[in-house]
C-alpha positions as CSV (number, residue, x, y, z in Angstrom):
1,X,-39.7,16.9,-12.2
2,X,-38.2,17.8,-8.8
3,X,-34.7,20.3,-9.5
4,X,-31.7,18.3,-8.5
5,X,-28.7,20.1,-6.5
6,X,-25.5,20.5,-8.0
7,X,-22.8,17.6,-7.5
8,X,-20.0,19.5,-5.7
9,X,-16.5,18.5,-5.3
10,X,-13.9,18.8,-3.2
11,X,-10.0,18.2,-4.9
12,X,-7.6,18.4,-1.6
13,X,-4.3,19.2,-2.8
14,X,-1.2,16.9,-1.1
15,X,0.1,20.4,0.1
16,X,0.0,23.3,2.8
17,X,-1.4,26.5,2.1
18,X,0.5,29.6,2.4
19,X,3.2,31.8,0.8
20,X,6.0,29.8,2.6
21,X,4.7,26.6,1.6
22,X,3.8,27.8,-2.3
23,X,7.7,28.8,-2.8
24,X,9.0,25.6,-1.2
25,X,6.5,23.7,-3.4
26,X,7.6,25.6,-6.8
27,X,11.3,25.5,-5.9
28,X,10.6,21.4,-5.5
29,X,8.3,21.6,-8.9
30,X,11.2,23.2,-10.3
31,X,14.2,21.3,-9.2
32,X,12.8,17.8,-8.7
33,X,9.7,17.4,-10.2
34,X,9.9,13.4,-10.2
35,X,9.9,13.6,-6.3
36,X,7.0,16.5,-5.6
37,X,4.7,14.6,-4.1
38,X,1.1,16.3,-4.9
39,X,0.3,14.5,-8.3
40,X,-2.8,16.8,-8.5
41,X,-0.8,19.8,-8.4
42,X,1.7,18.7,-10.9
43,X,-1.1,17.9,-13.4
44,X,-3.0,20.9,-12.7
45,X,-0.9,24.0,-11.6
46,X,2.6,25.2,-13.5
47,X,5.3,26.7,-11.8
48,X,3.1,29.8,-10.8
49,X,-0.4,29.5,-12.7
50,X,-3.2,27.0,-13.4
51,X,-3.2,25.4,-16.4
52,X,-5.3,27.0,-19.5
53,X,-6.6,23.5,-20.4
54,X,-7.6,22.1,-16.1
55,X,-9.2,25.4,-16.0
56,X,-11.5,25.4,-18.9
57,X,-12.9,21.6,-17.6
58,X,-13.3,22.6,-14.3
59,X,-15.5,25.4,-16.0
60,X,-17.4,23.1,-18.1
61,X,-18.5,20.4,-15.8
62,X,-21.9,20.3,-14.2
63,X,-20.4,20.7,-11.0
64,X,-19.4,22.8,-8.4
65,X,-15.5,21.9,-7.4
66,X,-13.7,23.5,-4.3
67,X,-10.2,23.4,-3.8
68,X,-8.3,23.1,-0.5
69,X,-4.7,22.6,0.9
70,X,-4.2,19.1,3.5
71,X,-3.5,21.7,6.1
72,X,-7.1,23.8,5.1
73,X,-8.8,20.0,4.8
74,X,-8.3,19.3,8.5
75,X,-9.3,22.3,10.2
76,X,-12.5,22.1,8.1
77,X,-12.9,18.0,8.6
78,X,-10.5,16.9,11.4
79,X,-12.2,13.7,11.4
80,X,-11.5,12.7,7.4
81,X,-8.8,10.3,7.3
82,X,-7.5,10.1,3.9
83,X,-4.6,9.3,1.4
84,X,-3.9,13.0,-0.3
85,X,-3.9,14.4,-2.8
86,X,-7.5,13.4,-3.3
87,X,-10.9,14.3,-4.6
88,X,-14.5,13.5,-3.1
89,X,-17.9,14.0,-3.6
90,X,-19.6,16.4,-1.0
91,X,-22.8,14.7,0.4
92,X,-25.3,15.6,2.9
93,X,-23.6,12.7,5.4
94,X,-20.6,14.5,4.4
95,X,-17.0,13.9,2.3
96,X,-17.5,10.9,-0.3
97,X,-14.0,9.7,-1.8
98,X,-14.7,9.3,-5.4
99,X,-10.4,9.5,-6.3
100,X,-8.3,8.0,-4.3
101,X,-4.4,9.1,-3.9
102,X,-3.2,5.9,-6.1
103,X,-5.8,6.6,-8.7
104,X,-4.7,10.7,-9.1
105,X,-1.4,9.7,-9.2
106,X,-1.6,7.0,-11.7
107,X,-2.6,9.7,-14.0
108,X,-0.1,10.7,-16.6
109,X,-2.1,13.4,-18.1
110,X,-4.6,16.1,-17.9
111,X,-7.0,13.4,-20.0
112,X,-6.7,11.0,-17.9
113,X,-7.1,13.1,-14.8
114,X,-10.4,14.5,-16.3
115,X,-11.6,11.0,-17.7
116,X,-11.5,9.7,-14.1
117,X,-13.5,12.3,-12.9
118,X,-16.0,12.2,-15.5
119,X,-16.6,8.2,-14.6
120,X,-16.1,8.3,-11.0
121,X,-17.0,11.3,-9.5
122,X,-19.6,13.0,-12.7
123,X,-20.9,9.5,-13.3
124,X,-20.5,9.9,-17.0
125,X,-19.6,7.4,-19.9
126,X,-16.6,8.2,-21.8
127,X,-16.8,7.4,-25.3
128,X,-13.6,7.3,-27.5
């Protein structure tokens, strides 16, 4: 039976990189977290760490997941327009949305972010 590659994946943050950005971003996490506007990184990220429970599913999953800021997304794909934040599936045409801006931020919860990408980015059933 012919070996499969990895699915990868590519979460793009609703954010800038850098230190200036990161203390803006936690002061606005801190202050106004109804408003902060990267639903991804709310779920995801604390005030200063990743979360114990995002970081042991990223582990788990038969996949290999990148993460980038908006700012890092389009130097590396200027020609990707897309709602952020956002995840896709990398392909050899390139970029495949697989979670749309609307569905990540529908999420209330760590469950539901990782049920959504079991089903629509892993392929997976979700039982229970």
């Amino acid at each position: 039976m012919p070996e499969t590659s990895p699915v990868r994946l590519l979460f793009v943050y609703n954010a800038d990189s850098g230190f200036f950005n990161t203390m803006a971003d936690i002061g606005h996490k801190f202050f106004s977290p109804e408003t902060y506007a990267c639903r991804l990184c709310a779920m995801t990220y604390g005030l200063l760490t990743e979360k114990a429970e995002w970081r042991a599913f990223v582990s788990s999953i038969d996949a290999e997941c990148e993460f980038l800021h908006r700012d890092e997304l389009h130097r590396r794909e200027p020609g990707l327009a897309a709602t952020l934040p956002a995840v896709f599936c990398m392909t050899d045409q390139g970029p495949k949305l697989c979670l749309d801006a609307a569905t990540l931020n529908s999420c209330s919860s760590i469950a539901d972010l990782k049920a959504f990408i079991l089903s629509r980015c892993l392929g997976e059933t979700i039982l229970g």
